[in-house]
C-alpha positions in Angstrom: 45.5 -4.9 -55.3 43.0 -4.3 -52.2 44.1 -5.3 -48.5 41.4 -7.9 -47.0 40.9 -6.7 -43.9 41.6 -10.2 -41.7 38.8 -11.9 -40.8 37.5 -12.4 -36.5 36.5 -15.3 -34.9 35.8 -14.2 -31.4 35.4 -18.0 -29.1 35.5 -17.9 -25.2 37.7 -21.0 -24.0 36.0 -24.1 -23.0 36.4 -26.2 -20.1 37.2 -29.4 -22.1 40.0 -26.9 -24.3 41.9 -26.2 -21.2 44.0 -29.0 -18.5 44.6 -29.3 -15.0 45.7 -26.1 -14.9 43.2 -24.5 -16.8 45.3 -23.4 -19.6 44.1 -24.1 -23.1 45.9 -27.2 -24.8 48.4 -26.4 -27.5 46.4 -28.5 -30.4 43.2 -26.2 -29.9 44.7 -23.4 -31.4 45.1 -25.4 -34.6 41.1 -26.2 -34.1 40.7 -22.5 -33.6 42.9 -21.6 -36.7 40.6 -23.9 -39.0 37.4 -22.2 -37.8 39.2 -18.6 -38.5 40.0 -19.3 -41.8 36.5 -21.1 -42.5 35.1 -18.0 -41.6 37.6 -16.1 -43.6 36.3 -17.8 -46.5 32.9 -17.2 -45.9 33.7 -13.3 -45.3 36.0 -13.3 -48.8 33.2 -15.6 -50.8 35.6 -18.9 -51.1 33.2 -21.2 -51.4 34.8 -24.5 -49.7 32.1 -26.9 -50.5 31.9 -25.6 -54.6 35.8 -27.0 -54.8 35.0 -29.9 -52.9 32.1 -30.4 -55.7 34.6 -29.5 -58.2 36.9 -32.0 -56.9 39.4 -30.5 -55.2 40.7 -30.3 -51.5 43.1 -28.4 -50.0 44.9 -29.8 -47.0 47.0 -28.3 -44.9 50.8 -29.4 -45.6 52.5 -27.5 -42.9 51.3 -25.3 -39.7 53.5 -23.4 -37.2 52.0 -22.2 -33.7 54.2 -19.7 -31.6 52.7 -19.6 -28.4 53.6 -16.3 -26.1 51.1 -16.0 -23.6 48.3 -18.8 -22.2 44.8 -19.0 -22.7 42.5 -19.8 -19.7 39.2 -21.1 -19.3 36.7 -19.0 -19.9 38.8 -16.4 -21.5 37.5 -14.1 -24.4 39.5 -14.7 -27.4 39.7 -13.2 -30.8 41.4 -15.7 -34.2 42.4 -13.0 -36.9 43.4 -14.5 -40.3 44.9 -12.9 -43.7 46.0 -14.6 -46.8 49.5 -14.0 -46.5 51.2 -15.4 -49.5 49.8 -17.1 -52.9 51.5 -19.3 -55.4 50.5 -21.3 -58.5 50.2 -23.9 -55.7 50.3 -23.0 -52.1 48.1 -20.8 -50.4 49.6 -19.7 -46.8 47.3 -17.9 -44.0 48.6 -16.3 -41.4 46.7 -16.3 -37.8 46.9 -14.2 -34.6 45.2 -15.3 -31.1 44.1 -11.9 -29.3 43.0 -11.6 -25.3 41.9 -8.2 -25.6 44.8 -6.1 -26.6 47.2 -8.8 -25.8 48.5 -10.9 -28.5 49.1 -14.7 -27.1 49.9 -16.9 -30.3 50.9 -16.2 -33.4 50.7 -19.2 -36.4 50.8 -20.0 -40.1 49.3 -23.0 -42.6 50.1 -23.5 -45.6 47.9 -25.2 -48.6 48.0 -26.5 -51.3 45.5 -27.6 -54.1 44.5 -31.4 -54.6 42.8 -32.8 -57.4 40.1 -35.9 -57.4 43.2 -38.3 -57.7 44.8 -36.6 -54.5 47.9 -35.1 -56.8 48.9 -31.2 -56.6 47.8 -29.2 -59.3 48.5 -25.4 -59.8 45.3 -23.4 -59.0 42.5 -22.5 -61.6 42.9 -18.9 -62.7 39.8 -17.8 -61.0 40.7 -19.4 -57.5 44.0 -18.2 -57.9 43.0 -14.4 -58.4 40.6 -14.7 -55.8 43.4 -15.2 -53.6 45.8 -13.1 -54.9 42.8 -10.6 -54.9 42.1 -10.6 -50.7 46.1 -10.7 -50.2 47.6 -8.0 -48.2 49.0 -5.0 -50.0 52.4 -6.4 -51.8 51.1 -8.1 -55.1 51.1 -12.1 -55.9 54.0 -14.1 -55.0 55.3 -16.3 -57.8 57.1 -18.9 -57.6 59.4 -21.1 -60.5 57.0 -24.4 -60.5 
């Protein structure tokens, strides 16, 4: 299977992201993840709105933020995101925050596949190998459903 390279969202950090201190607030990274993988999608031809139409979602069911280093207003930032593991269900993405050559968060979300009704439902074949097709080098995760 090919590597996907990850995809960049470059930002610079906002007044109205940051506090007193001007340090960005711990929920914008989440905000900042979301926009990474929306452009991830774009870059990898996952067409959001066609499953919407189709009548699925996929909400996130868990996220995880590590931070290691702050953000500050009016920093240059880089989001990098990778499919990092796909199941019959869950899709998890895996995100890194960048200043430069410095790595200041690390986070993951995981996914899963909603149909009109709002139940989980494994993914169609084509959705899934899409997936499974931009994961990193290591083949498809399986899991016992």
């Amino acid at each position: 299977m090919p590597e996907s390279a990850p995809a960049e969202w470059p930002l610079r950090v906002r007044y109205a992201e940051t506090d007193q201190m001007r340090v960005a607030h711990h929920a914008n990274y989440f905000i900042w993840f979301e926009a990474a993988r929306s452009e991830f999608c774009r870059v990898n031809a996952l067409n959001y709105s066609a499953l919407e139409a189709a009548g699925y979602s996929m909400p996130v069911v868990e996220a995880r933020c590590r931070y290691m280093k702050p953000a500050r207003y009016d920093d240059e930032l880089v989001v990098r995101v990778i499919v990092a593991e796909v199941t019959s269900r869950i899709v998890k993405f895996e995100y890194s925050v960048h200043r430069g050559t410095e790595t200041l968060a690390v986070g993951e979300t995981r996914q899963v596949l909603l149909d009109h009704a709002g139940l989980t439902v494994r993914f169609p074949a084509e959705l899934r190998a899409l997936f499974a097709a931009i994961k990193p080098v290591g083949g498809e995760q399986d899991a016992a459903d």
